[in-house]
N, C-alpha and C positions, 0 to 999 in steps of 0.2 A: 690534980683534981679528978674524983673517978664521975666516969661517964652514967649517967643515970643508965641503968639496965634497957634492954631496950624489949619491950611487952609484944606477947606477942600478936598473931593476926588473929581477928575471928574465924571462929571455926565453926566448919561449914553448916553445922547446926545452927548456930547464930546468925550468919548470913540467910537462912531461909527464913529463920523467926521474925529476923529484920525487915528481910526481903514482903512477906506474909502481912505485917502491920501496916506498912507503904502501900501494900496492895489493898488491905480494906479501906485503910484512909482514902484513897482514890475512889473504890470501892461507892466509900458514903457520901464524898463529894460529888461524884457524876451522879449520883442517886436525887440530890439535893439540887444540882442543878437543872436536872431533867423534870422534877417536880413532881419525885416518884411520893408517895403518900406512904407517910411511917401508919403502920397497922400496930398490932397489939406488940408487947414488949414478948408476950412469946413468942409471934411472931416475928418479929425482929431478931430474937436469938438465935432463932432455926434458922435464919438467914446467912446468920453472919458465922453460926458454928459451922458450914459447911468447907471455910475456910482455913477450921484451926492447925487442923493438922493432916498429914496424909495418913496417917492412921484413924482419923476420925471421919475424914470425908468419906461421905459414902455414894456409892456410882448411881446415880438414879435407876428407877426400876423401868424396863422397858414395858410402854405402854400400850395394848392390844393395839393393832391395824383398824383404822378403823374400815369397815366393809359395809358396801351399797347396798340399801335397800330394795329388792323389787318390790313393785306394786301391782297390786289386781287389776285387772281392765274393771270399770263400775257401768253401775247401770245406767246409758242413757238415755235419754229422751228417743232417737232412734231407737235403740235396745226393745222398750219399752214397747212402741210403736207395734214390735212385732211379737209381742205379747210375754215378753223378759219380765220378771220384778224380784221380789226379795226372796218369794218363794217358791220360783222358778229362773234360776240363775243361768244367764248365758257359759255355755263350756268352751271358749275360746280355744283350746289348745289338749282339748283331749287329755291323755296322762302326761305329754310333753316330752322332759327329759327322762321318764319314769320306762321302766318295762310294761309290759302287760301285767291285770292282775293273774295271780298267782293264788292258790291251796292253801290254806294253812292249817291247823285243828279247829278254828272257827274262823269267821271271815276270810279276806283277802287282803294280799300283801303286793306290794307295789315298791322295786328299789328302787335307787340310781341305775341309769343303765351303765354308766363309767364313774368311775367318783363316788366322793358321799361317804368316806371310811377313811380312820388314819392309818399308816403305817403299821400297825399291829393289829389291822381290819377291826378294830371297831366302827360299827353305825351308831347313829343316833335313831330313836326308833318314836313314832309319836303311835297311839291307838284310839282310834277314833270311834266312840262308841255313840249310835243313832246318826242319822242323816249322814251317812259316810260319802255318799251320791252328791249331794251339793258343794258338803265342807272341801271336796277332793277339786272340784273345778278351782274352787282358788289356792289350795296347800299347792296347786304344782305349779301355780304360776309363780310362786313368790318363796317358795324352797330354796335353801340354799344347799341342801342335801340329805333332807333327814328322811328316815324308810316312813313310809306311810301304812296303816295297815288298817279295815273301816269292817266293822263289826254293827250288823243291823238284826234285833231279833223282833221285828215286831212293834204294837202301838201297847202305850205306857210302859212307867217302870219294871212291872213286875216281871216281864221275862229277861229282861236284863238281869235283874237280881236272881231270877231263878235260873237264869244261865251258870250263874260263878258261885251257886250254892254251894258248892263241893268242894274245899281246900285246892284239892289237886286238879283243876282245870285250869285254872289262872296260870301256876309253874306250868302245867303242859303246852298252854300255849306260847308260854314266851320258848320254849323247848321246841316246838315246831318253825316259829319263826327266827330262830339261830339255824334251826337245819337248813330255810329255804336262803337266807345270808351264805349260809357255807355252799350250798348249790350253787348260787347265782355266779357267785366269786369265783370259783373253786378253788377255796382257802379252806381248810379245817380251823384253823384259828377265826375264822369269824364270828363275832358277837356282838351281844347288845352292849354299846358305850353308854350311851343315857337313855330314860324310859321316860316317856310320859303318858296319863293317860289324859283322853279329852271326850269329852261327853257335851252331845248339845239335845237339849229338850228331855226328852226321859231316858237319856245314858245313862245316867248319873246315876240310877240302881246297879248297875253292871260296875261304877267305880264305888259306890259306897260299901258295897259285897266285897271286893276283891281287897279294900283297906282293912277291914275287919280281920283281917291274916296278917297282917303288918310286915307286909312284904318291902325290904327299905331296896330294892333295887327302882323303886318307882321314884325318880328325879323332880315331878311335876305332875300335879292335877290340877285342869283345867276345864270350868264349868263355862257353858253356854247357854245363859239364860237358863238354867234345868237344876234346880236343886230347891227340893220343898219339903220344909218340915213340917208336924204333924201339929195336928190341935190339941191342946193340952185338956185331957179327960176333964179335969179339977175346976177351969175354967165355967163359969157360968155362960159367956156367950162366944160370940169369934170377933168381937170389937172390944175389949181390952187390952190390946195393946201387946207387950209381947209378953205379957201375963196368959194372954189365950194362946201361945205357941210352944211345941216341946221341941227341943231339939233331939230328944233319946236315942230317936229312928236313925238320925247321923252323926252318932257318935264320930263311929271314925272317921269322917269326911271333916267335922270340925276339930278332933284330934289334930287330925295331917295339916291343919290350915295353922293352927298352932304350933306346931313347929318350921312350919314355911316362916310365920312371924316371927320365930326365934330367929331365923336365919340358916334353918338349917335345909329350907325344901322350897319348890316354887309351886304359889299356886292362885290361882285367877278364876276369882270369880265376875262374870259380867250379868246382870241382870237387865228388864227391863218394869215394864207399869202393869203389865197385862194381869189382871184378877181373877185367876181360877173362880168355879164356879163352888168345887167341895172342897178344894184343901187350900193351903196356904200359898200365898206367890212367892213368889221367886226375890220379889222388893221385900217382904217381910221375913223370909229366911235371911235374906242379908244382912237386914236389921238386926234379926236374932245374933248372926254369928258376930258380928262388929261388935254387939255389948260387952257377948261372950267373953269375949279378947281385947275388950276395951279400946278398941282401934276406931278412931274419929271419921267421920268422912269430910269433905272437902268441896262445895258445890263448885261446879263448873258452870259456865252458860252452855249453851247449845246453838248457839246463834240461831240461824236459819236452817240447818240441817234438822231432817222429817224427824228423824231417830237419832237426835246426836247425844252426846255423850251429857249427863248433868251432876254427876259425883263421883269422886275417886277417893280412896281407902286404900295408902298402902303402906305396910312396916316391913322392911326388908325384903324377903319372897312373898310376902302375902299383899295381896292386890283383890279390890271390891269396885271394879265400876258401874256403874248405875246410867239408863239411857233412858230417854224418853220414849213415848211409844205402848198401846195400850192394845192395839187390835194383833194379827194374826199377823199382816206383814214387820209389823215390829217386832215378834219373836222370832219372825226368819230372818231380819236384820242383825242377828248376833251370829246369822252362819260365815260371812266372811270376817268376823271378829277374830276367827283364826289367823289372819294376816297378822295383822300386831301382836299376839300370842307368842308368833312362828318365833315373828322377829326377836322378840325377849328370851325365847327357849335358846335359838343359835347364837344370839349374841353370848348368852351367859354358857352356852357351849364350849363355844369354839368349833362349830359342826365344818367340819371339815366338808367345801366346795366339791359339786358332781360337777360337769361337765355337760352343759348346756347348748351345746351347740350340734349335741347328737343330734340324727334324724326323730322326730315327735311322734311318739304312740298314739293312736285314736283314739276318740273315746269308747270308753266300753259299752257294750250291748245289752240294754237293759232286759229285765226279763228273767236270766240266770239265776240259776237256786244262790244262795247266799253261799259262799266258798267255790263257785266255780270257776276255772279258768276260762281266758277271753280266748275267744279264735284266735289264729293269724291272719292279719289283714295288712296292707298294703298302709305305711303308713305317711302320714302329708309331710308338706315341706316344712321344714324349720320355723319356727316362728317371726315374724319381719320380714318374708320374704313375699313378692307380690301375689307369690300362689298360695301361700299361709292367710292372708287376707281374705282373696276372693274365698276359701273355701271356710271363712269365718262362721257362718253358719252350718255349715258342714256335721258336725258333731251331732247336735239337736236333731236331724231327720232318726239316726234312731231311738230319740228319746219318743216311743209313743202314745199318744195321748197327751202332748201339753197342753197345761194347761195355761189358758190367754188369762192376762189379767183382767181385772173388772174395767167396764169403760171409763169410771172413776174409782182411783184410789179410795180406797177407805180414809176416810179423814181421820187428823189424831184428835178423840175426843176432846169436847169444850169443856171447860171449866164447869165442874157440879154438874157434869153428864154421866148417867152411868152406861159405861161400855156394854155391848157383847162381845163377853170375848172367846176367844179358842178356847179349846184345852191341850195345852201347852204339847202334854205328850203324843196327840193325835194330828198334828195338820195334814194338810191332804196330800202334802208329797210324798209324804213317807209311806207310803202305801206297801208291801212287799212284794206284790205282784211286778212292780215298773222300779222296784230296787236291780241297779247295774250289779 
């Protein structure tokens, strides 16, 4: 009698497939027992195909670090006391970890004094067009490394726009500000890595000009409270709606926002309530541009905060927040709006970390023609240390002529009150005489 043949062993591919189904069944049992909740059957699929094969599993993607926020010192009730508010900001720390300003072909330019650049020295570059003086006490507190550069020409739009009338001004300055990167470093390879521009109150003539060139090395545009469309000639009055408003004048500003909403740019617009006296506000441009693009807004509460936030609008890069706030301190209440800005710009960077523990530049000396360099002066201790403290006030003796707040806040209008309000592109700190 012959011996039944004798079969042979699984092979080693078999063993794994074996091994592999053992493993999900276990898999779905500790799942079931732990009282994991079955989700959609796509999801479930995605789940369970991570197991099928080694050639199908795929290595998970490594996920950005995540990295701490700094935050601004805010206004307090002391603060206030000694005549601090929204549109006169305490300067806690001077330029900080920044250099002195520095020359450029317009304005002044502020790096890292260590840091702030990758390995193939690119910076990250923001330009800060109007109130360069205030927006700059909080960009240095809460930087993680990006060059700061603040461009002031003056009250209202129109010399902004008439600044970057000329094609070739815009390229020369970012051409001047790579040379003072290559200075600072002494690297000839340095350059701008990302750009953004930022405009608060009547900047935004200076970035609506500079778009109409479709310059695509700009990464980000970022409005603060400051962008106003025109009245539409055709209109019979300025209360229908956004039938009485043109967008024409900002073409390219609501271009670029639209492809921010594609996803291909980032750009932030933050408004407030406040109601020009001749043109449109700044809440009814946003109106406009939201139709435009069909982007919804979203209401928020405000709680108890004076100027807090009451709508958001955002589709990929494009972002519309909306605050409360109708007088003069609630249009300067969108100058430290660059803090959250900052943070959205370097997150989605990856702004490569300066080095914060340098000795802190003082603040600059107000008074200087616009592009001037600061003296050399003697600079304070590190920020947290108990002489950085006492000499907290420090900075403000050369701000001259501050101005105290009023003994009472302006209150936020009542309901069916009509405001007085600023004009947006004039407040009084912006004066050019007392620009740093």
């Amino acid at each position: 009698m012959r011996k039944p043949a004798k079969r042979p062993g699984p092979t080693d591919g078999e063993l794994y497939r074996r091994g592999v189904a053992i493993g999900l069944v276990g898999v779905a049992a500790v799942a079931l027992a732990t009282g994991l909740r079955a989700g959609p059957v796509a999801k479930a699929t995605s789940f369970f195909r991570r197991f099928a094969t080694p050639q199908a599993a795929a290595a998970p993607a490594a996920a950005a670090p995540e990295r701490e926020h700094l935050v601004a010192e805010r206004i307090s009730d002391e603060l206030r006391k000694k005549g601090f508010h929204e549109c006169f900001p305490h300067d806690p720390i001077g330029l900080g970890p920044y250099t002195p300003f520095k020359n450029v072909s317009m304005g002044r330019i502020a790096i890292p004094q260590v840091g702030g650049h990758t390995s193939g020295m690119g910076y990250d570059v923001l330009i800060q067009f109007h109130g360069h003086s205030p927006v700059r006490k909080t960009f240095v507190q809460v930087s993680r490394g990006t060059v700061y550069v603040g461009i002031d020409r003056g009250l209202g739009s129109g010399p902004y726009s008439d600044a970057f009338g000329k094609p070739d001004v815009f390229p020369a300055l970012l051409k001047s500000i790579e040379a003072a990167l290559k200075k600072h470093s002494g690297d000839s390879r340095a350059h701008i890595r990302h750009l953004a521009l930022s405009a608060w109150s009547a900047g935004y003539g200076a970035v609506n000009e500079i778009l109409k060139y479709g310059d695509d090395r700009i990464d980000a545009v970022v409005l603060l409270d400051g962008l106003h469309a025109a009245w539409n000639p055709a209109a019979r009055s300025h209360d229908e709606g956004l039938s009485s408003l043109s967008s024409l004048p900002l073409g390219p500003t609501f271009r670029y926002a639209k492809r921010a909403a594609s996803g291909e740019k980032l750009f932030v617009f933050t408004h407030s309530e406040v109601v020009p006296e001749t043109y449109p506000s700044t809440r009814q441009t946003a109106d406009l541009l939201l139709a435009e693009l069909g982007v919804a807004r979203t209401a928020i509460s405000p709680g108890e905060e004076r100027f807090g936030q009451t709508s958001t609008a955002d589709q990929r890069g494009f972002h519309v927040w909306g605050f409360r706030g109708a007088n003069e301190h609630a249009h300067c209440s969108h100058i430290p709006h660059i803090e959250r800005v900052l943070h959205l710009l370097e997150d989605t960077w990856q702004t490569p970390a300066m080095d914060r523990s340098v000795p802190f530049t003082p603040a600059p000396v107000l008074g200087l023609p616009d592009g001037g360099s600061e003296p050399s002066v003697e600079a304070p201790a590190a920020a947290g240390s108990p002489l950085a403290a006492a000499l907290g006030v420090e900075p403000e003796r050369v701000e001259l002529l501050p101005r105290s707040a009023p003994a009472e806040e302006p209150a936020t209008p009542r309901e069916n009150e009509v405001p007085s309000p600023p004009k947006p592109e004039a407040p009084e700190l912006e004066r050019p005489a007392l620009e740093e």
